[in-house]
C-alpha positions in Angstrom: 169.7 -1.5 112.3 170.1 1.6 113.9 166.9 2.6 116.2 166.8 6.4 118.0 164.4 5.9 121.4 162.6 9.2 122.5 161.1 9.2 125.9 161.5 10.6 129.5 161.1 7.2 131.1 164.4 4.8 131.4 162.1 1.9 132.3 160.6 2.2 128.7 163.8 2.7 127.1 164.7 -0.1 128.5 161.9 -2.4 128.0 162.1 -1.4 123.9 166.0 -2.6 124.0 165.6 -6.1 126.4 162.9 -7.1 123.6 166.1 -6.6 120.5 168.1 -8.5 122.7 165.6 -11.2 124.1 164.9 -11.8 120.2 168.8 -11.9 119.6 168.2 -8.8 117.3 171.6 -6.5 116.4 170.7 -3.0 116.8 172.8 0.0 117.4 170.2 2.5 119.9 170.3 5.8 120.5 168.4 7.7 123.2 167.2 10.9 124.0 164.8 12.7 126.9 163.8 15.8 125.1 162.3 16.4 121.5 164.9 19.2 120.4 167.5 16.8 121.3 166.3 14.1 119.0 165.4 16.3 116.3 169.2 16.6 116.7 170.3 13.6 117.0 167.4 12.2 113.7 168.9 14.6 111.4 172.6 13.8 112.3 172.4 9.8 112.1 168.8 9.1 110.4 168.0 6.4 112.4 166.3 3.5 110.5 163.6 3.0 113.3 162.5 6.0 116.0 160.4 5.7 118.6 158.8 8.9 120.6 156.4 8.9 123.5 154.1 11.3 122.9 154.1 12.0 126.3 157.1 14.3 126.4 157.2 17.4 129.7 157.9 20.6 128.0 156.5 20.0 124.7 154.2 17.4 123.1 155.2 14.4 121.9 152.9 15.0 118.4 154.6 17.8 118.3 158.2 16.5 118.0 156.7 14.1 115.8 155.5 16.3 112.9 158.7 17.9 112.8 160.5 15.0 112.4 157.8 13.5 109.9 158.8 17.0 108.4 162.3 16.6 108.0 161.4 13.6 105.1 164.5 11.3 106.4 164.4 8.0 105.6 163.1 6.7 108.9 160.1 4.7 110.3 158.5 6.4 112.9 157.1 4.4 115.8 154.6 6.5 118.5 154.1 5.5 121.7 151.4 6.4 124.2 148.6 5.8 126.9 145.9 6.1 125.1 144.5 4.3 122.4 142.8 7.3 120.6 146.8 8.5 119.5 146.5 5.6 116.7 144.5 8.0 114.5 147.1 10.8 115.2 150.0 7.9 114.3 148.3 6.9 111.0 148.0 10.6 110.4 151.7 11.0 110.5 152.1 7.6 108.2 153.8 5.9 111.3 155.0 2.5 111.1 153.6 1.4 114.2 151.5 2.5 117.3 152.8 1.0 120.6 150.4 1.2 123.4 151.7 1.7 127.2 152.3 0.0 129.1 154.4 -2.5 127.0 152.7 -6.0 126.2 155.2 -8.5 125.9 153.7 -10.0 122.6 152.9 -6.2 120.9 156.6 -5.7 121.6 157.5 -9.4 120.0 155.2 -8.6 117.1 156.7 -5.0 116.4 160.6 -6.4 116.5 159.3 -9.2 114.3 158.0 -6.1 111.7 160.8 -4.1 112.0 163.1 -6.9 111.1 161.6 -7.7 108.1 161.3 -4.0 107.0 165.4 -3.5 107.5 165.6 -6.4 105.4 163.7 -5.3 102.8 165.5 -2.1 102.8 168.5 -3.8 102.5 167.8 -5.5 99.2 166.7 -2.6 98.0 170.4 -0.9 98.8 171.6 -4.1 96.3 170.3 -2.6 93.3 171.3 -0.8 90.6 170.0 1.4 87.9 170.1 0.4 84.6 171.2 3.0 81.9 170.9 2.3 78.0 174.2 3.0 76.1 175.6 1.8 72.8 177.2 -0.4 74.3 174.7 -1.8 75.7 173.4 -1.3 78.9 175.4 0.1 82.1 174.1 -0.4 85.8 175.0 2.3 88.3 175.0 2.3 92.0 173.1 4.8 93.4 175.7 6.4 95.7 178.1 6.9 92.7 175.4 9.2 91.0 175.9 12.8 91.9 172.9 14.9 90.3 170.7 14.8 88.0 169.8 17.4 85.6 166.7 18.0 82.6 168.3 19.6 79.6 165.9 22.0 78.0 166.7 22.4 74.7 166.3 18.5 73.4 164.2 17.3 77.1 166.8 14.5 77.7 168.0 13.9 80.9 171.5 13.9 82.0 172.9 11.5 85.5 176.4 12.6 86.5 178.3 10.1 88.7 181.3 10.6 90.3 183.2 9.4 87.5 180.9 10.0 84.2 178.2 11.3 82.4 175.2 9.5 81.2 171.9 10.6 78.9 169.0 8.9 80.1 165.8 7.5 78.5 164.0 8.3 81.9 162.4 11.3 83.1 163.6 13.2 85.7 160.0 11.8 87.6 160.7 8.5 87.2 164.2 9.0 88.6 162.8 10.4 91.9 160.9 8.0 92.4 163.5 5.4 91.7 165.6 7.3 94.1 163.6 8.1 96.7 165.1 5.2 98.6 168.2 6.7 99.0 169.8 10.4 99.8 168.3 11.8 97.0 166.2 15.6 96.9 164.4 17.9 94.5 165.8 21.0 94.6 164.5 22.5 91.2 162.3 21.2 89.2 165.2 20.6 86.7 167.7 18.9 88.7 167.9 16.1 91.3 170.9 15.8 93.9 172.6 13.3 96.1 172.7 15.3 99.5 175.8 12.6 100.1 177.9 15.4 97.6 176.5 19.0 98.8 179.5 21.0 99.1 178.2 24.5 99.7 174.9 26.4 99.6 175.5 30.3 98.5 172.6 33.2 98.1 171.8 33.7 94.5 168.8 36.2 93.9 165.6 36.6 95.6 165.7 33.9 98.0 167.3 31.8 95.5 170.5 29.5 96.1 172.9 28.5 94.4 174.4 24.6 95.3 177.6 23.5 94.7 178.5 19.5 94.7 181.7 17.7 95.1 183.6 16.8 91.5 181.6 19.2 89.7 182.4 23.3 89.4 178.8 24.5 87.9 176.4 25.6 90.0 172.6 23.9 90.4 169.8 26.3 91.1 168.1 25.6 94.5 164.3 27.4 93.8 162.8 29.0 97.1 160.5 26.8 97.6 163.1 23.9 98.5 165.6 25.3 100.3 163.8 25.4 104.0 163.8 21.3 102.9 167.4 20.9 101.2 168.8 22.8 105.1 166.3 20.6 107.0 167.8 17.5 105.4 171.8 18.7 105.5 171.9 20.6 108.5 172.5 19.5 111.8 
C-alpha cells in the first residue's frame, strides 16, 4: 500500500513507519512537512492511506485536510492531533481514523491492523469485472479498459466505449457511477462518464464550458461548468 505522511515532526513520521515495519507490513511512504506540498504530492500519486497532523505552522492542519477531502481521490484520510475534541472534526471529514498524540503503541497496532484489511478489500474489488449483456451472451469488462461512458438521448440507452469496442448497456448511467466509483472514474456532464486514466486534452467551448477529448476516440465530450473546477482538481498536478 502506498501511505503519504503529513506532519512537521520526524519523530512522528517515524513512529507511523517503525509500526508497518514492526507488523512486517509492505508499504511504500511518502512524506511531506507542509500542506501545499502534500496537496501536491496526493493529487500526483493518490496515496491509498494519508495521514495529516492537524497541527501544521503556517496553515492548519483542518485546513489542508478539507482540501484534500475536496479533491475526491480515492484515499483514506487519517488525522492526527493533541486533542481529543478533533475526532468530531475527523468524522466530519469522513476520516478513516483519528490518531491521538502522542502515539500509543496498541492505537497504532490497531490502526495498521484496519488499514490492512481495508487495502485488501480494495484489492478484491480491483478483481472484478462488469458484466455486459450481448447476444452472445454476456461479456465482462475490466474497468480500466472502459474509456467513457455516454446516455444516448434519442432511445435513453446507454453506450460504454473501451479501448477496443463499443457496448449498449442495460444500466443507467447512475448505476454505472456508482459501480465505478471505485476506480478513476468522474461525472463530467450529466450525460457522459470518463475514465480520467484517458483525458487527453481539456479545450474552452462556450460560456465556461469545455470541451474533453480522450485517447482512441476523435469526438469531443461536453465538460458542464459546474464540473470542471473537479475534473482539473482530479487531473492536474
Amino acid at each position: 500500500m502506498k501511505i503519504l505522511i503529513v506532519s512537521e515532526e520526524a519523530e512522528h513520521r517515524n513512529e507511523i513507519q517503525h509500526a508497518f515495519r514492526q507488523g512486517e507490513v509492505k508499504a511504500e511512504f511518502l512524506e511531506a512537512q507542509l500542506g501545499l506540498e502534500a496537496i501536491k504530492m496526493a493529487k500526483r500519486h493518490e496515496p491509498d492511506f494519508l495521514f495529516v497532523d492537524v497541527h501544521l505552522s503556517g496553515e492548519s492542519g483542518l485546513e489542508i485536510a478539507e482540501l484534500l477531502y475536496q479533491l475526491d481521490l480515492r484515499t483514506e484520510l487519517i488525522l492526527m492531533g493533541k486533542e481529543a475534541a478533533y475526532a468530531v472534526e475527523a468524522f466530519r471529514l469522513r476520516a478513516f481514523y483519528y490518531l491521538l498524540q502522542p502515539f500509543q503503541q496498541d492505537d497504532l497496532e490497531y490502526l495498521v491492523y484496519l488499514m490492512q484489511k481495508e487495502h485488501r478489500n480494495r484489492r478484491n474489488t480491483l478483481g472484478h469485472k462488469l458484466p455486459i449483456e450481448c447476444q452472445e451472451g454476456i461479456s465482462y469488462i475490466s474497468p480500466k479498459e472502459i474509456v467513457y461512458v455516454s446516455k444516448n438521448k434519442e432511445n435513453k440507452t446507454v453506450s460504454i466505449y473501451t479501448t477496443e469496442e463499443h457496448y449498449i448497456s442495460t444500466y443507467t448511467l447512475q448505476e454505472l457511477e456508482q459501480k465505478l466509483i471505485a476506480y478513476h472514474f468522474l461525472r463530467v456532464h450529466k450525460s457522459y462518464l470518463i475514465n480520467l486514466l484517458y483525458v487527453k486534452s481539456l479545450k474552452p467551448y462556450y460560456n465556461g464550458t469545455y470541451n474533453l477529448y480522450v485517447e482512441q476516440y476523435n469526438e469531443p465530450i461536453p465538460v458542464s461548468r459546474n464540473y470542471v473546477k473537479s475534473l482539473r482538481h482530479r487531473l492536474e498536478i
